[in-house]
MMTF fields as JSON, N, C-alpha, C and O atoms, coordinates in Angstrom:
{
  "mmtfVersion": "1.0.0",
  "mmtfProducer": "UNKNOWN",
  "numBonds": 435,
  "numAtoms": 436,
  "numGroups": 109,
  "numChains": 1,
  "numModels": 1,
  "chainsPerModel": [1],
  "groupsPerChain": [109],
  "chainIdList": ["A"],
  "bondAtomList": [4, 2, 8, 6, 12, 10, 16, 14, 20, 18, 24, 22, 28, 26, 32, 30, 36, 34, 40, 38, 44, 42, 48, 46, 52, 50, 56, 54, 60, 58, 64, 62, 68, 66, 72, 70, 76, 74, 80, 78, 84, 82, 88, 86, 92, 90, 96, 94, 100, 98, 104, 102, 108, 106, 112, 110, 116, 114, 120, 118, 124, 122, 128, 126, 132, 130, 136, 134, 140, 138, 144, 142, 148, 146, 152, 150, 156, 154, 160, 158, 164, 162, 168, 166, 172, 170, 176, 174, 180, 178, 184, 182, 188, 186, 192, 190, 196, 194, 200, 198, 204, 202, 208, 206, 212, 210, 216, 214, 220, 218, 224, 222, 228, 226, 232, 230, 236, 234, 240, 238, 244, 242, 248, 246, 252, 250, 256, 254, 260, 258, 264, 262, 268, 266, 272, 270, 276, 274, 280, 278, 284, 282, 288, 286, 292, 290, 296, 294, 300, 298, 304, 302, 308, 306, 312, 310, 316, 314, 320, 318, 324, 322, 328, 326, 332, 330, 336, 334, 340, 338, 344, 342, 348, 346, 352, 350, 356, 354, 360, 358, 364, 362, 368, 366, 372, 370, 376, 374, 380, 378, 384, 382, 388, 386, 392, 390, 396, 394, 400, 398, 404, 402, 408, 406, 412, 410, 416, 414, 420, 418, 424, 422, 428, 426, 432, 430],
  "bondOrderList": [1, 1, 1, 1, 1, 1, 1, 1, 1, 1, 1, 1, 1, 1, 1, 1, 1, 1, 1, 1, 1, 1, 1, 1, 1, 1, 1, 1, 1, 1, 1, 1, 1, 1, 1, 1, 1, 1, 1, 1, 1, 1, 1, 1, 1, 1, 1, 1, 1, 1, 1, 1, 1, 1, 1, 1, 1, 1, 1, 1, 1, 1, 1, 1, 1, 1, 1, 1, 1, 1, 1, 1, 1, 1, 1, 1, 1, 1, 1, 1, 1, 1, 1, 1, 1, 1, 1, 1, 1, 1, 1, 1, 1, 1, 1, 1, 1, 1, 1, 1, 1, 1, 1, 1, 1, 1, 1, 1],
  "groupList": [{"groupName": "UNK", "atomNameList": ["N", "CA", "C", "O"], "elementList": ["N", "C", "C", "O"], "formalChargeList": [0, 0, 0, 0], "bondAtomList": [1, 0, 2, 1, 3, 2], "bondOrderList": [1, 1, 2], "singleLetterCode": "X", "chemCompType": "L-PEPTIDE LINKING"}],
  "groupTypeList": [0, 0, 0, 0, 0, 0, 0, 0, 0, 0, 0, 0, 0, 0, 0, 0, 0, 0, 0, 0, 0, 0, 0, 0, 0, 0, 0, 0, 0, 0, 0, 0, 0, 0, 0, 0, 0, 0, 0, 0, 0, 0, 0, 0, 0, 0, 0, 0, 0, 0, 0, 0, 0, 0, 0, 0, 0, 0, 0, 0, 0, 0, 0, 0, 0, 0, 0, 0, 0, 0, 0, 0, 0, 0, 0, 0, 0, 0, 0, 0, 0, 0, 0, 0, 0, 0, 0, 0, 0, 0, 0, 0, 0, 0, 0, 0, 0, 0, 0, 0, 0, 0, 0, 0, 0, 0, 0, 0, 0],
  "groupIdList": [1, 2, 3, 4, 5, 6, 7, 8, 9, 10, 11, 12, 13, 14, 15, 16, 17, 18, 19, 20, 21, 22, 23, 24, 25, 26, 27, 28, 29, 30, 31, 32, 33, 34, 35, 36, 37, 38, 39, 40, 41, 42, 43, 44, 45, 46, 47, 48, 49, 50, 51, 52, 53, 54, 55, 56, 57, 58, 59, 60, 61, 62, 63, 64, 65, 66, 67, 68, 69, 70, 71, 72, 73, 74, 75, 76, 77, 78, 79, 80, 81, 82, 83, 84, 85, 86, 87, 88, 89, 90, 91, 92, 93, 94, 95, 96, 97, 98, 99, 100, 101, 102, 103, 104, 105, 106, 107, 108, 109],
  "secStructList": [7, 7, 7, 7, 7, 5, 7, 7, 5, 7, 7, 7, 1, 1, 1, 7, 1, 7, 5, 7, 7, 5, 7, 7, 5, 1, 1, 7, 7, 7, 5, 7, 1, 3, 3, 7, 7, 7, 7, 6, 6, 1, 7, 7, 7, 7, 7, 3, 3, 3, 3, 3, 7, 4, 4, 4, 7, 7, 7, 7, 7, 3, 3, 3, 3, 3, 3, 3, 6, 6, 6, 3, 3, 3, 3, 3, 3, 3, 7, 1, 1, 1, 3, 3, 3, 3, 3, 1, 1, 6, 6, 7, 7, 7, 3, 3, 7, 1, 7, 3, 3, 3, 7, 6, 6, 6, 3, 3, 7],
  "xCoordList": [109.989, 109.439, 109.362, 110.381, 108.163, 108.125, 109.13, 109.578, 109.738, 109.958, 109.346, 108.935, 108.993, 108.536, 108.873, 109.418, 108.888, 109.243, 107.727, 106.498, 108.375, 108.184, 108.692, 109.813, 107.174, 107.168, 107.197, 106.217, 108.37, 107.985, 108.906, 110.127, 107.684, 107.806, 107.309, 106.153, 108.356, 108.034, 107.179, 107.296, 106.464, 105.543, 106.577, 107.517, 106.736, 107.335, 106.523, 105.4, 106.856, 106.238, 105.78, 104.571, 106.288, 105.518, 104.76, 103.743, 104.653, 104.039, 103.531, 104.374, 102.436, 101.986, 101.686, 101.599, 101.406, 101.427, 102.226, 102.583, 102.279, 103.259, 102.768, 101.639, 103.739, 102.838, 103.889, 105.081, 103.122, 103.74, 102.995, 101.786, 103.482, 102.734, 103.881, 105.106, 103.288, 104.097, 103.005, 101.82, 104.217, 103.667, 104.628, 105.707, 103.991, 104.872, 105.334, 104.691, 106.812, 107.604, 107.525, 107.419, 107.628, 107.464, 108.866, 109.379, 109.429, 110.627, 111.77, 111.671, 113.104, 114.082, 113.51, 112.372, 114.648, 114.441, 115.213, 115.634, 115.241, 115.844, 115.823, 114.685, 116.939, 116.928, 115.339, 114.758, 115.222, 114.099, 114.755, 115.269, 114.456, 114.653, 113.464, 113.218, 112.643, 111.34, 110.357, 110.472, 109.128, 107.947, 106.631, 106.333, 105.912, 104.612, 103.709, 103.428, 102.69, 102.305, 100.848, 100.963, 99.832, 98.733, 98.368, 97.555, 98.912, 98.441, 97.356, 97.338, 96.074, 95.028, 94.316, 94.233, 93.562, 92.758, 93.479, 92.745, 94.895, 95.277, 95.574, 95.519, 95.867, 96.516, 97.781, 98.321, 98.084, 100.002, 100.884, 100.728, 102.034, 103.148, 103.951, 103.636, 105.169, 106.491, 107.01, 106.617, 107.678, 107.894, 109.675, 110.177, 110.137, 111.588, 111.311, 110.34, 111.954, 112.106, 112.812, 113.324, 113.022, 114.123, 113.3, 112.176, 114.243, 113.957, 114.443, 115.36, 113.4, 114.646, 114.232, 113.221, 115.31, 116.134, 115.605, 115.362, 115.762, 115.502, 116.117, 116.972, 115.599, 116.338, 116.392, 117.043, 115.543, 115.183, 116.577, 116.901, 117.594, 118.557, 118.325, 117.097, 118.689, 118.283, 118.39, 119.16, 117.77, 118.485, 117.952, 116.744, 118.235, 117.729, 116.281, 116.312, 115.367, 114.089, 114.351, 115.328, 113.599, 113.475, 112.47, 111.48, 112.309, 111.385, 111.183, 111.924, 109.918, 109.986, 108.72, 107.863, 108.408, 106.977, 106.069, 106.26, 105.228, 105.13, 103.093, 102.44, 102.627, 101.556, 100.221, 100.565, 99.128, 98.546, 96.817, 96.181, 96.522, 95.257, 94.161, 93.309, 93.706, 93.37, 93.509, 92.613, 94.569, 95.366, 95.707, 95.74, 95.98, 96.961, 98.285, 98.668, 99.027, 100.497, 100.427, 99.649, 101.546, 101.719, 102.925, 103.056, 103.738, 105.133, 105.099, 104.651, 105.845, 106.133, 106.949, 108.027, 106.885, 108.385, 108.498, 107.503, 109.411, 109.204, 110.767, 111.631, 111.24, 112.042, 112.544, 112.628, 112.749, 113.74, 112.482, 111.269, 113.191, 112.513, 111.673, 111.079, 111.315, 111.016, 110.147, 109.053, 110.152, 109.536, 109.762, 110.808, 109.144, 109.859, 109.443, 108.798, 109.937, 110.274, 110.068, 110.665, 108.942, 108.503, 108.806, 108.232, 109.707, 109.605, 108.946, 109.175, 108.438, 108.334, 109.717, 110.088, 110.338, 112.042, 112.847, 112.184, 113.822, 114.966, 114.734, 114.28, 114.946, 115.055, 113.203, 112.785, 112.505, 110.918, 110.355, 111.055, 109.114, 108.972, 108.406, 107.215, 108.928, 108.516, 107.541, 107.399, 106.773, 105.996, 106.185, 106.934, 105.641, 105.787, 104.553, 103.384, 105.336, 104.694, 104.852, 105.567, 104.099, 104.834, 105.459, 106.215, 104.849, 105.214, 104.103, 103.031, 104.824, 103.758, 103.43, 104.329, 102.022, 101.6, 101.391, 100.66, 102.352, 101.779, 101.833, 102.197, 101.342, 101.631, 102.981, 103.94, 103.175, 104.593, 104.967, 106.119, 103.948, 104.505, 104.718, 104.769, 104.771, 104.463, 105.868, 106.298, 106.762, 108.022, 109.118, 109.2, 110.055, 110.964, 111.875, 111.572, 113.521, 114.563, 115.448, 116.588],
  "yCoordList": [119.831, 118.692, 117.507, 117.161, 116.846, 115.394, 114.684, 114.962, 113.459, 112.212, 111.217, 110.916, 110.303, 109.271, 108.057, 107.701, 107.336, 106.042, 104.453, 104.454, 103.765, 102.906, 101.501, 101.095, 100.82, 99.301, 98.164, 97.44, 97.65, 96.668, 95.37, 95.226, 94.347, 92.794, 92.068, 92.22, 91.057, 90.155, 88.839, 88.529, 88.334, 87.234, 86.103, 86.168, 85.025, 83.892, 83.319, 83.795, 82.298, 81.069, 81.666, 81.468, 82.406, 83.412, 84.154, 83.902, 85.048, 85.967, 85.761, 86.022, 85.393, 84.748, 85.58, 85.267, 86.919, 88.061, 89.501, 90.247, 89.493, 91.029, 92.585, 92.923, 93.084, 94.574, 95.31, 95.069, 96.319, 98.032, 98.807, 98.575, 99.877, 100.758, 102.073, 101.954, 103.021, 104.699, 105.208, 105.086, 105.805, 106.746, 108.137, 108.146, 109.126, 110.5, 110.473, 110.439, 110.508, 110.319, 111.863, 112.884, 111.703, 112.904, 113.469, 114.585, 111.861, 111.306, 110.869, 110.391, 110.96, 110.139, 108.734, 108.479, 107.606, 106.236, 106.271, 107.298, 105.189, 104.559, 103.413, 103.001, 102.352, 101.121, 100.825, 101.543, 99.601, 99.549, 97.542, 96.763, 97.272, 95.416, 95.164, 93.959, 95.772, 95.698, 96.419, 97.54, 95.613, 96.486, 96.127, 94.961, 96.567, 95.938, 95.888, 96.954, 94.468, 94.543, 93.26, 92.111, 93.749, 92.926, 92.087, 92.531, 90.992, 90.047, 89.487, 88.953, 89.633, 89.047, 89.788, 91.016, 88.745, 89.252, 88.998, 88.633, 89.068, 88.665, 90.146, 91.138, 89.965, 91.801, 91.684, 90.812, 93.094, 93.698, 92.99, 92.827, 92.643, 91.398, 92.624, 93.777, 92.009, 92.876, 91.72, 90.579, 91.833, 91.265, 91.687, 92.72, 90.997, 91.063, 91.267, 90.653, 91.969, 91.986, 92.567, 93.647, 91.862, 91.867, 92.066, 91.691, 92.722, 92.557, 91.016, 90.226, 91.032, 89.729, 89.936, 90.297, 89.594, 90.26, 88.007, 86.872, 88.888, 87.503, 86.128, 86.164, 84.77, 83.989, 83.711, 82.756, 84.742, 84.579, 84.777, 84.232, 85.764, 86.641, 87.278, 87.213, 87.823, 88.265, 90.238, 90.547, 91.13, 92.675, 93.415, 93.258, 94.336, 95.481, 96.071, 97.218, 95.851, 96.244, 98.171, 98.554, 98.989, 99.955, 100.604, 100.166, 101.95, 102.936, 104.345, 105.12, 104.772, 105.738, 106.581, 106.296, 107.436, 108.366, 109.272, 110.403, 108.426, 108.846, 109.264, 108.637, 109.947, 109.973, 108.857, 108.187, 108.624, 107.318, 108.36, 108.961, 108.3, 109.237, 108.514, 109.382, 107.242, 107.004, 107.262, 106.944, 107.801, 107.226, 108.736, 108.964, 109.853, 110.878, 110.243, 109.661, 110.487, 109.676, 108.706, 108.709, 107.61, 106.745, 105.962, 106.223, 105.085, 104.692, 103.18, 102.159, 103.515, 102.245, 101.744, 102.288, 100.188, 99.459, 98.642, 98.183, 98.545, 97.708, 97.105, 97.727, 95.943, 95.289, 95.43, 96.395, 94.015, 94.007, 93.391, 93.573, 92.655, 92.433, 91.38, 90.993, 90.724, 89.856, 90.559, 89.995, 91.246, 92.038, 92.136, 92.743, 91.751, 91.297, 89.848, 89.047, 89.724, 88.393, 88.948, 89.935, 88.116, 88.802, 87.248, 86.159, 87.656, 85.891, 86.879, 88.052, 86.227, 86.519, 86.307, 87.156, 85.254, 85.613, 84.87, 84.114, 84.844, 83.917, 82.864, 82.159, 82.246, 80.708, 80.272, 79.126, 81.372, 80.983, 80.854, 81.394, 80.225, 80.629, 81.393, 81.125, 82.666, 83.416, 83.81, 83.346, 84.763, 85.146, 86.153, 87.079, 86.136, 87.268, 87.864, 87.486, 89.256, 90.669, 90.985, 90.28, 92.083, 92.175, 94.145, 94.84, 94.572, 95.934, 95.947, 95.372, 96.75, 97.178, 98.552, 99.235, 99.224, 100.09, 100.072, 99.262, 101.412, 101.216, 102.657, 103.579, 102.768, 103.85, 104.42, 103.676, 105.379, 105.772, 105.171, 104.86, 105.075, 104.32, 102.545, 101.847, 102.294, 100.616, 100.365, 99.25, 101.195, 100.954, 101.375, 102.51, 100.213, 100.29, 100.367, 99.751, 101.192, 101.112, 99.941, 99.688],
  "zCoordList": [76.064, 75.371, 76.333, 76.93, 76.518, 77.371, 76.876, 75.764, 77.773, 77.879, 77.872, 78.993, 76.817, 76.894, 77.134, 76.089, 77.739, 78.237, 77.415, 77.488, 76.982, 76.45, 77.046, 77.353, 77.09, 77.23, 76.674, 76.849, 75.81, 75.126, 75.165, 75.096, 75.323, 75.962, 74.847, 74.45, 74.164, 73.472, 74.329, 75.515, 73.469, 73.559, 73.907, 73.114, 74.877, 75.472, 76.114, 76.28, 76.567, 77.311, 78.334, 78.457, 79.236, 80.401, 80.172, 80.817, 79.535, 79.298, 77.365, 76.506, 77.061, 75.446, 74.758, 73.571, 75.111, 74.176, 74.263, 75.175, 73.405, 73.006, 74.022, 74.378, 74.2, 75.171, 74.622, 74.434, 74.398, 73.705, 74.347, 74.336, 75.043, 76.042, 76.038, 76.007, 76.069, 76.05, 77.478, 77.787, 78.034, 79.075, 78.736, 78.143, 79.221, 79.474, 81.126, 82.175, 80.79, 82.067, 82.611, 81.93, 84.42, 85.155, 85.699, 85.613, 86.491, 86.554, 85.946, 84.816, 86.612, 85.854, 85.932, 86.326, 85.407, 85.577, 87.266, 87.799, 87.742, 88.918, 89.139, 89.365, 89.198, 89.769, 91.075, 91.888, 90.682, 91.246, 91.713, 90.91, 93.241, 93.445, 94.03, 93.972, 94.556, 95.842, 95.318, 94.822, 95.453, 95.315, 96.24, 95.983, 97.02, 97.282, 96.577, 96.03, 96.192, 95.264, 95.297, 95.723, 94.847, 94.799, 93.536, 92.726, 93.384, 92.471, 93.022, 94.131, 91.984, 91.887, 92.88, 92.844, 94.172, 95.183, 96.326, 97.244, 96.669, 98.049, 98.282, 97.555, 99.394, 100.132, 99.359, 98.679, 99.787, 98.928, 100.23, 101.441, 99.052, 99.961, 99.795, 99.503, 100.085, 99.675, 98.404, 98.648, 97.341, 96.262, 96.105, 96.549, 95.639, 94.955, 93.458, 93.016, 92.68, 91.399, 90.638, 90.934, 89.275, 88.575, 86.946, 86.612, 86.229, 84.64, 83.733, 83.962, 82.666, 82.386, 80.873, 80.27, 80.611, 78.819, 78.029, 78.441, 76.662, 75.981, 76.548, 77.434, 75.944, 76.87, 78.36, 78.784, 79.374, 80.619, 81.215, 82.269, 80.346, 81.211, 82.542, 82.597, 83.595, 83.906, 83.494, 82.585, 84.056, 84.32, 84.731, 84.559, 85.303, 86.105, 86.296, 85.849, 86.643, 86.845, 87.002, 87.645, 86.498, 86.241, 86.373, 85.787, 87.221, 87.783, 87.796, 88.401, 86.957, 86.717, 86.895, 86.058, 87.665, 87.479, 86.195, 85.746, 85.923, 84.756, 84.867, 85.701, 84.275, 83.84, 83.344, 82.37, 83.722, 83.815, 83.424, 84.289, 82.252, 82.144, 82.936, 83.131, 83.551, 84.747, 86.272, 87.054, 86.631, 87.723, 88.199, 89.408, 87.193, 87.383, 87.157, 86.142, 88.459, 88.158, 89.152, 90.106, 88.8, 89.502, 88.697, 87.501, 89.266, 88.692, 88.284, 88.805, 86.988, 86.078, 86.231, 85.988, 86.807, 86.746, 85.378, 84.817, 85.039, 84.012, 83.774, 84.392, 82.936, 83.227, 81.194, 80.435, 81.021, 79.554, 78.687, 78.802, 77.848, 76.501, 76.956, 75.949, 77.917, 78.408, 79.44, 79.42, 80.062, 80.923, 82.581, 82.81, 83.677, 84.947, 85.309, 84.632, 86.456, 87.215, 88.43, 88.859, 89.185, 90.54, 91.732, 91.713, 92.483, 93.603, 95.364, 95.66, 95.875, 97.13, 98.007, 98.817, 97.794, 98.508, 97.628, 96.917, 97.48, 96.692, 96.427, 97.328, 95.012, 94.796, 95.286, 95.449, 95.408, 94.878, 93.657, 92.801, 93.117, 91.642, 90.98, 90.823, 90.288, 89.874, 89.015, 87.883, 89.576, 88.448, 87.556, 87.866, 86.508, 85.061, 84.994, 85.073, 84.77, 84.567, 82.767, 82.055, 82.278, 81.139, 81.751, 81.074, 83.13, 83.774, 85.322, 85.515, 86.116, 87.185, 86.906, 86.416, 87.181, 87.503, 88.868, 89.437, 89.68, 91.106, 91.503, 90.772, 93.016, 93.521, 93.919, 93.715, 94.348, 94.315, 95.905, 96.208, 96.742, 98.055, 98.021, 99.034, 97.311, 96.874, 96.318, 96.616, 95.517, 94.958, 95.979, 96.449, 96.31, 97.446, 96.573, 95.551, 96.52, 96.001, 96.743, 96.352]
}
């Protein structure tokens, strides 16, 4: 029987609408802090990231290979109820995700 893994990010000041998303997982989960990653139209940076729980807690960003009926596979990070928190280095200001879709070479442990 599949594993399904589920995305869901309440609506906050960062992120203004709700996301619910199911993938069929291929993979376990795995801690995930690094990712390369293309926001918008610039080239892929290297990124820091973190999950962050209601309240702009922080917690564990999370990674898993899962199925993408576009894509084939490719891996989901995804963070807490809040979703992630992306800085280019420490004490930068972060941006909000409500999840990444990336390739499997793009997610650094």
């Amino acid at each position: 029987m599949p594993r399904y893994v589920e995305v869901m990010v309440e609506a906050h000041d960062a992120i203004p609408e709700d996301c619910c998303m199911r993938y069929a997982a291929i993979s376990e989960d795995r801690t995930v802090t690094r990712v390369h990653w293309t926001p918008g139209r610039e080239e892929a940076r290297l990124w820091l990231v973190e999950g962050v729980d209601e309240d702009d807690a922080p917690c564990v960003a999370r990674a898993a290979t899962v199925e993408d009926s576009g894509a084939g596979s490719c891996v989901l990070v995804r963070g807490g109820s809040w979703g992630l928190r992306l800085r280019r280095a420490p004490g930068d200001a972060p941006l909000a995700e409500p999840y990444l879709l990336l390739p499997s070479d793009a997610v650094l442990e």
